[in-house]
Structures are given as C-alpha cells and as structure tokens.
C-alpha angles and dihedrals in degrees: 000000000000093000122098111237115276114241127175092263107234096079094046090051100051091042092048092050089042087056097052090044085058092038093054095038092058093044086052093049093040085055102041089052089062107041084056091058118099102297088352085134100026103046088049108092087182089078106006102123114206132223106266106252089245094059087053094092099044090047090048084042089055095050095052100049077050084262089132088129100059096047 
C-alpha cells in the first residue's frame, strides 16, 4: 500500500516535467510582477545589489557636475 502506482514511464515523465515547467513559470512571473512594483526591486534587500565601494566617489562626482542620470 506504501508504493506509488507504476506507469510506463514516458507519459509520467513528460507530465511531471510539464507540471514543473508550469509550476516555475507561474513563481517567475508572481515575483517579477512584484519587483517591478514601486520600490519592488529597490526596497528588497534579498536581491537588492549594491554599487562596489570603489565606484562610491565617481557616482557622488557625477551627481555633482548634474550627471545623476548616469549614475
């Protein structure tokens, strides 16, 4: 009684891997929609990546010269 049902293998398979495809499709889209909400990417400190120390000064020297967007 504690044995799963055989099948004949090809079917299962295909189903099974049908079924994780599905599955992984629906958790990326759940979780892109919310990193793309307001502050979705930037509030998440999971996944937020930061700007390298050594990057700091030329990022604060293009804001000052009104190079913000570049930064």
């Amino acid at each position: 009684m504690n044995q799963l049902p055989q099948s004949d293998g090809i079917s299962s398979n295909t189903d099974i891997a049908s079924g994780l495809r599905e599955a992984l499709n629906n958790i990326i889209d759940k979780q892109v929609t919310k990193l793309t909400l307001k502050d979705g990417f930037y509030r998440n400190d999971l996944i937020k990546i930061l700007l390298p120390e050594k990057l700091h000064k030329v990022d604060t020297a293009l804001r000052t010269i009104g190079f913000g967007n570049l930064a």
